[in-house]
Residue frames as qw, qx, qy, qz and C-alpha x, y, z in Angstrom:
[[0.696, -0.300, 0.489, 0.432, -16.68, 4.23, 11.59],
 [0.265, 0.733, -0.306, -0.546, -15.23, 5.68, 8.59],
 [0.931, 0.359, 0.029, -0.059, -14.90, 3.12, 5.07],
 [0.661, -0.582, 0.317, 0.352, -12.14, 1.75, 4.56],
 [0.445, 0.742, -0.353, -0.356, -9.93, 2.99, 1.63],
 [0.972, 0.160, 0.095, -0.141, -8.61, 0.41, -0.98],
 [0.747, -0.254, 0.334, 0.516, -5.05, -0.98, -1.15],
 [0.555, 0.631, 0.249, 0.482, -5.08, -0.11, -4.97],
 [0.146, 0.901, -0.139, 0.384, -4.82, 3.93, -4.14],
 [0.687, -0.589, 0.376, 0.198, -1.94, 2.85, -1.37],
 [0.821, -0.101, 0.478, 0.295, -0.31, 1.23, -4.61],
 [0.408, 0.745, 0.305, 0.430, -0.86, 4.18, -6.93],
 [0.081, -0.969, 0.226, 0.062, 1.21, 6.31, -4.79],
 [0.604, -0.365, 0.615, 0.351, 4.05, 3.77, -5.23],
 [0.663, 0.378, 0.518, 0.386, 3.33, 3.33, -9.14],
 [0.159, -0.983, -0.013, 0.089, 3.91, 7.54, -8.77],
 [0.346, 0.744, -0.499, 0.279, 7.04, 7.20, -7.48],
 [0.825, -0.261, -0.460, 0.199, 8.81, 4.26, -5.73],
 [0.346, -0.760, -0.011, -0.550, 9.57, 4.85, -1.82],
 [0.053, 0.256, -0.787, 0.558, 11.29, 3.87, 1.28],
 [0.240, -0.464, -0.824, 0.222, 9.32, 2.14, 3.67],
 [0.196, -0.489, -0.301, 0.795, 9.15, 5.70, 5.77],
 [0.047, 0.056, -0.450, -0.890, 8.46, 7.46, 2.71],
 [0.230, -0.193, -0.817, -0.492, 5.52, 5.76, 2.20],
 [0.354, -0.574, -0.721, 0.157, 4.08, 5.64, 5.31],
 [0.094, -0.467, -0.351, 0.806, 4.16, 9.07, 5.51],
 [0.096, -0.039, -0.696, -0.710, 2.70, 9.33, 2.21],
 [0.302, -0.625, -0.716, 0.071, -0.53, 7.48, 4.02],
 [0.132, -0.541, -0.308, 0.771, -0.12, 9.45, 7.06],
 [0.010, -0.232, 0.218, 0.948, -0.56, 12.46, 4.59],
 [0.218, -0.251, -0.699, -0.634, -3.40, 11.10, 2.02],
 [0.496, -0.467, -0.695, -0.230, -5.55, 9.02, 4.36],
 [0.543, -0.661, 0.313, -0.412, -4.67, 10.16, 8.16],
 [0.240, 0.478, -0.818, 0.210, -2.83, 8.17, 10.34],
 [0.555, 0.007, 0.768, -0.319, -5.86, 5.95, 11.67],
 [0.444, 0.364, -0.656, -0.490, -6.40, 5.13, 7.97],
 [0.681, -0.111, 0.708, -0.149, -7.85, 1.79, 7.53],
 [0.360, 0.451, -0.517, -0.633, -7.71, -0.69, 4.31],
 [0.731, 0.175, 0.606, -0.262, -9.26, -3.40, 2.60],
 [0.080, -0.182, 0.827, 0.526, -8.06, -5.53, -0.69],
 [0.436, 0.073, -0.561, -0.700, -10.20, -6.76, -2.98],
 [0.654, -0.173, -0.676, -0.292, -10.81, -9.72, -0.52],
 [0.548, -0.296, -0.523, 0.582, -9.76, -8.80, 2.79],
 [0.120, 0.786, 0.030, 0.606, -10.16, -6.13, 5.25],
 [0.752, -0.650, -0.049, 0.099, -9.30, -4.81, 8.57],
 [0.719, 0.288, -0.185, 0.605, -5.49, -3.63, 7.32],
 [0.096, -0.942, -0.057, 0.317, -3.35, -0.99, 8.69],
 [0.320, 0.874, -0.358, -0.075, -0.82, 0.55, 7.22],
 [0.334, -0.414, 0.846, -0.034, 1.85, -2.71, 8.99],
 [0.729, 0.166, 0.653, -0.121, -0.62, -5.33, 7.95],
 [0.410, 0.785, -0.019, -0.463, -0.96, -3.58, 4.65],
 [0.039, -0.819, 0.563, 0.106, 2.38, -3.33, 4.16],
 [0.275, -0.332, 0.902, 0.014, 3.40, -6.85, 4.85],
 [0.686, 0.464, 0.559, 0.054, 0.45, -8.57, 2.28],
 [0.299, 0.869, -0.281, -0.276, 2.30, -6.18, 0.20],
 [0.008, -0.648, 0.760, -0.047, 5.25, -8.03, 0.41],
 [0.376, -0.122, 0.914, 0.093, 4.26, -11.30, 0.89],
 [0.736, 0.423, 0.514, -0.117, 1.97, -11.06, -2.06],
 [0.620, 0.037, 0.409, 0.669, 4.37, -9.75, -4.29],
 [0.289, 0.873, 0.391, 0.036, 2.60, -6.73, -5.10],
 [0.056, -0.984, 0.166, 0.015, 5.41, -4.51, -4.20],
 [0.857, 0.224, -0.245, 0.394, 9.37, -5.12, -5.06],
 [0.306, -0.917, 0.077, 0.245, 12.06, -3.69, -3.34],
 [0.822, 0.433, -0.005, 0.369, 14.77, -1.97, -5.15],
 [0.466, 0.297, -0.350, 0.757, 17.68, -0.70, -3.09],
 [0.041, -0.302, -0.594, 0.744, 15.93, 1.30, -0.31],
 [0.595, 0.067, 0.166, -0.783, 12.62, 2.10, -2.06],
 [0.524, 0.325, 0.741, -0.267, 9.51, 0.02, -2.70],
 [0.274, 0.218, -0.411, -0.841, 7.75, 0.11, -6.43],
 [0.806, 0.186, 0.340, -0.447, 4.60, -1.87, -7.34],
 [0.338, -0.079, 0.932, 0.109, 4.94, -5.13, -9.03],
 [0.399, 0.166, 0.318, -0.844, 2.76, -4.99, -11.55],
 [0.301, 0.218, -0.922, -0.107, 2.32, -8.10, -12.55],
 [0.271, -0.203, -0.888, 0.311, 0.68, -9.01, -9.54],
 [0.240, 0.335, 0.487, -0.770, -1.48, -6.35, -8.73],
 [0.465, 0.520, 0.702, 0.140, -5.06, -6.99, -10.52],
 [0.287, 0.140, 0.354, 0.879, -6.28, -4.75, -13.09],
 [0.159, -0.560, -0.813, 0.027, -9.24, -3.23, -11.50]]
């Protein structure tokens, strides 16, 4: 089984340049592959959907008009 890659570099292509949903996930698609798996600081077992949505419901990511941008407030400093 391949390791699983950490949210953070998911969140450093958004702190790049903020993104559509689609954008983004092709962004993955592109970095990691598209069976990508991920794991936070305390969790793992994400895909790119699960990801996505602890994204959002932890506030890491905002959404301004139709892209995404990191919050960065919320995201540790690690």
């Amino acid at each position: 089984m391949m390791s699983e890659i950490h949210a953070h570099k998911v969140l450093n292509l958004l702190r790049d340049k903020p993104m559509t949903e689609q954008e983004l996930r092709q962004a993955v698609c592109v970095e990691f592959g598209e069976q990508a798996q991920f794991r936070t600081c305390k969790l793992s077992g994400f895909d790119f959907e699960k990801l996505f949505a602890f994204f959002i419901d932890r506030q890491k990511i905002t959404q301004q008009g139709e892209c995404w941008t990191i919050n960065q407030e919320q995201v540790c400093g690690h």
